[in-house]
C-alpha positions as CSV (number, residue, x, y, z in Angstrom):
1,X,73.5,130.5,211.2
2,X,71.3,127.7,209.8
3,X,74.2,125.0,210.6
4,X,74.2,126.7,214.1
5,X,70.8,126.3,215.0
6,X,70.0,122.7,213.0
7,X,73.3,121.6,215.9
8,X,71.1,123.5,218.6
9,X,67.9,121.4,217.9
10,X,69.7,118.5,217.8
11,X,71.6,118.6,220.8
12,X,70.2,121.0,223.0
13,X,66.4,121.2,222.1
14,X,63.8,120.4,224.9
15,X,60.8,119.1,222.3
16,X,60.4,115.7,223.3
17,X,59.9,114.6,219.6
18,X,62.6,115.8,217.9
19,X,65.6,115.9,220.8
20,X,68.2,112.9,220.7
21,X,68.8,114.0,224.1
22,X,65.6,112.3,225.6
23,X,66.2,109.3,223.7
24,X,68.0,106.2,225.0
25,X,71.7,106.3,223.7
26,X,71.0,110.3,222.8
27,X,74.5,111.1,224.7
28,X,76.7,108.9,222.0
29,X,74.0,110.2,219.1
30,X,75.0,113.7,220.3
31,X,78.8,113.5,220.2
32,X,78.3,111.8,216.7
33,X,76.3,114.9,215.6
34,X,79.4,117.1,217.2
35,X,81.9,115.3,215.5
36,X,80.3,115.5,211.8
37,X,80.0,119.4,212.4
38,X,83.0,119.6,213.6
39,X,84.5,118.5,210.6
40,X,81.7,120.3,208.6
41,X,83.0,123.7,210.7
42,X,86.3,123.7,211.0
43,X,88.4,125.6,208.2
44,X,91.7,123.8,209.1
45,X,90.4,120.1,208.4
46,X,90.5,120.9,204.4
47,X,89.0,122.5,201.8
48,X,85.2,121.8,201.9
49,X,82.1,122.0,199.9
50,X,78.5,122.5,201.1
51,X,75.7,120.7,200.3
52,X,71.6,120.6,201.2
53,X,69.7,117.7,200.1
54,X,65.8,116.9,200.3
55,X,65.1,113.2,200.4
56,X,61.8,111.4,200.3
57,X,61.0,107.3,201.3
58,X,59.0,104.7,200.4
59,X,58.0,101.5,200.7
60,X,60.0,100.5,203.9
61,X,58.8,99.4,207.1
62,X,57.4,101.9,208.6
63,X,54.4,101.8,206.1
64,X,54.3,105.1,205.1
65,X,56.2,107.8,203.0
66,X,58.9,110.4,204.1
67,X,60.3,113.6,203.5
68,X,63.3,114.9,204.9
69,X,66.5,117.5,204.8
70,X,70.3,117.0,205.2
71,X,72.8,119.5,205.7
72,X,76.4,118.3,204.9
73,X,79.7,119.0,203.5
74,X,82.7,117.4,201.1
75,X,86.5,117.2,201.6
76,X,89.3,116.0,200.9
77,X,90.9,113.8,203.3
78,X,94.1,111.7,203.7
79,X,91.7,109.4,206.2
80,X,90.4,108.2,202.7
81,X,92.6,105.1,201.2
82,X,93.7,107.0,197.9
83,X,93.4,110.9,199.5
84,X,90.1,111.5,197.8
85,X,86.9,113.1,199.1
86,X,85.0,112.0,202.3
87,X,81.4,113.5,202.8
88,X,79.7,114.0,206.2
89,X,76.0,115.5,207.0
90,X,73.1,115.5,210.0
91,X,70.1,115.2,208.5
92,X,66.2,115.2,210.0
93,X,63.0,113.1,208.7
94,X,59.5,112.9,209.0
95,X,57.5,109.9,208.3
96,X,54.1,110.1,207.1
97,X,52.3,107.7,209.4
98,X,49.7,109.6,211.5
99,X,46.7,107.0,211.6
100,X,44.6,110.0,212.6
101,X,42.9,107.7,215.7
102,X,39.4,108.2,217.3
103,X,38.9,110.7,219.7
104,X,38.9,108.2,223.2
105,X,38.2,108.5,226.9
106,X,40.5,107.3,229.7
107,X,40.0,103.3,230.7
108,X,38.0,100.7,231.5
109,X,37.7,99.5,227.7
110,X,37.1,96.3,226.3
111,X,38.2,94.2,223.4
112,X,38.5,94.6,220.4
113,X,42.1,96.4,221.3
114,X,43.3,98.2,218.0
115,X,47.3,99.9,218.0
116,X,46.8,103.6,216.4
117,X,49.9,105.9,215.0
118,X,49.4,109.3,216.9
119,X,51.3,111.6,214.8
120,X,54.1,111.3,212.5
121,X,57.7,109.4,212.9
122,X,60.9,111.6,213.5
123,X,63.9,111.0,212.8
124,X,67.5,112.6,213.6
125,X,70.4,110.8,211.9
126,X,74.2,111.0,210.5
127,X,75.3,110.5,207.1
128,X,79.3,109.7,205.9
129,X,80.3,108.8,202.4
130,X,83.9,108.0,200.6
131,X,84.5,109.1,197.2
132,X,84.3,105.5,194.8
133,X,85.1,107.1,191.5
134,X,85.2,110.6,190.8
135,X,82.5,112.6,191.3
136,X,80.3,109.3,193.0
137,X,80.2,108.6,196.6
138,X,79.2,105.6,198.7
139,X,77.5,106.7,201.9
140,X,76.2,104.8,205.3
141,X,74.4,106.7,208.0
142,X,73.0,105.9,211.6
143,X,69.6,107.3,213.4
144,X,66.7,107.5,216.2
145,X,63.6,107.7,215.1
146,X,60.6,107.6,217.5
147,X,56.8,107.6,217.1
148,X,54.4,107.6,219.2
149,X,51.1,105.0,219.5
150,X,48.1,104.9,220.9
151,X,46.0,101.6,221.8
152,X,42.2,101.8,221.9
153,X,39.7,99.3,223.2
154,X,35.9,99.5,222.1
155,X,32.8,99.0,224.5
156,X,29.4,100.2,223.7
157,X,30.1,102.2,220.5
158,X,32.4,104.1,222.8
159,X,36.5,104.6,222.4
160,X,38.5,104.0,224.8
161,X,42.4,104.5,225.6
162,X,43.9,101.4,226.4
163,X,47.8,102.3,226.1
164,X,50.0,105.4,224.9
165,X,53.7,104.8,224.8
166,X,56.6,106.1,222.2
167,X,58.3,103.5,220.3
168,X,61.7,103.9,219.3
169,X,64.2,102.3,216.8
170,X,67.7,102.7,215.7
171,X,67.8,102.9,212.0
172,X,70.1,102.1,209.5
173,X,70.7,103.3,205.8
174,X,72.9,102.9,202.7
175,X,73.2,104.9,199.4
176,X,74.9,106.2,196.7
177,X,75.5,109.4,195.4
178,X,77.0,111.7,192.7
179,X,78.1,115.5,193.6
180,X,79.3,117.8,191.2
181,X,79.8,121.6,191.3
182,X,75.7,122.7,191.9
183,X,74.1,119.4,191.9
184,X,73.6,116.1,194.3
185,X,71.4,112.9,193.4
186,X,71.1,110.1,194.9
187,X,69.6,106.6,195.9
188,X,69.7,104.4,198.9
189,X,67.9,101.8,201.4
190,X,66.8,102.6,204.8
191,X,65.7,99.9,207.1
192,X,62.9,102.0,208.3
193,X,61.9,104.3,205.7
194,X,62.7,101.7,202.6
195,X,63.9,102.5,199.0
196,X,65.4,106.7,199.4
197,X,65.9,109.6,196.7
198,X,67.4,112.2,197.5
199,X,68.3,115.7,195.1
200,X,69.8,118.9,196.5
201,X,72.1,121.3,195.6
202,X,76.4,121.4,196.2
203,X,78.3,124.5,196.6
């Protein structure tokens, strides 16, 4: 059930914050997302193992740290060169980089013109991996991540709202990790969220 409704918010959720489906390119982020559960799902593509990671950022970009959860399985595969283990996952993020702005009217405002984080940075994303050497797997992942931002002007001692518009960015990331019977650990680079660690359990 929690596989079931992680795909629902994912593809099929309304909140504008979290959907890829109101994001630019969220049609070819959704069929990714359908195709790493499918393989996560079906019982006929091998013999798979679970896993559920938590993963924290820092020091990227995005100027701020990050917590996160992925959800994700490991099989064995004949796509893979030597017929070892691939690894797939969908995984969601949240970037700590609400700049708590000042409470501010509607325009005219003047200078000085000052860009504000309104809220935190989401992010929905993919994750695949090949087994390297037993046990250790190299993994590159894809995402959409969006924040929003506010711009506010000064005049008078008074705020005022210049600007409020969502930024969005494709994100990248790279890692490495080792899986064994009941444990994952890992480490990585993402180009938004910087250096990542993640730990979980594998079943």
């Amino acid at each position: 059930m929690l596989m079931f409704y992680t795909i629902w918010i994912l593809c099929y959720s309304d909140a504008k914050d979290i959907t890829l489906k109101s994001l630019n390119g969220g049609i070819i982020m959704r069929k990714t997302v359908l195709m790493v559960c499918a393989l996560l799902l079906l019982p006929g593509l091998s013999h798979a193992a679970g896993y559920v990671i938590g993963t924290y950022g820092f020091g990227g970009k995005m100027d701020g740290s990050s917590w996160g959860v992925e959800l994700g399985g490991v099989f064995l595969s004949d796509l893979h060169p030597n017929g070892d283990a691939l690894s797939a996952g969908i995984g969601f993020s949240v970037g700590n980089t609400d700049d708590n702005p000042p409470s501010a009217s509607v325009p005219p405002a003047g200078p000085p013109i000052k860009k504000y984080n309104d809220g935190n940075e989401y992010e929905g994303y993919v994750n695949f991996g090949a087994e390297l050497i037993p046990s250790l797997f190299g993994s590159i992942g894809i995402g959409y991540s969006t924040q929003k931002v506010l711009s506010i002007g000064q005049s008078g001692g008074a705020y005022y709202e210049t600007r409020d518009e969502t930024e969005k960015y494709v994100t990248g990331m790279i890692g490495l990790r080792y899986i064994i019977e009941g444990f994952s650990m890992g480490i990585g680079f993402h180009t938004r969220r910087g250096v990542m660690l993640n730990l979980g359990v594998a079943f």
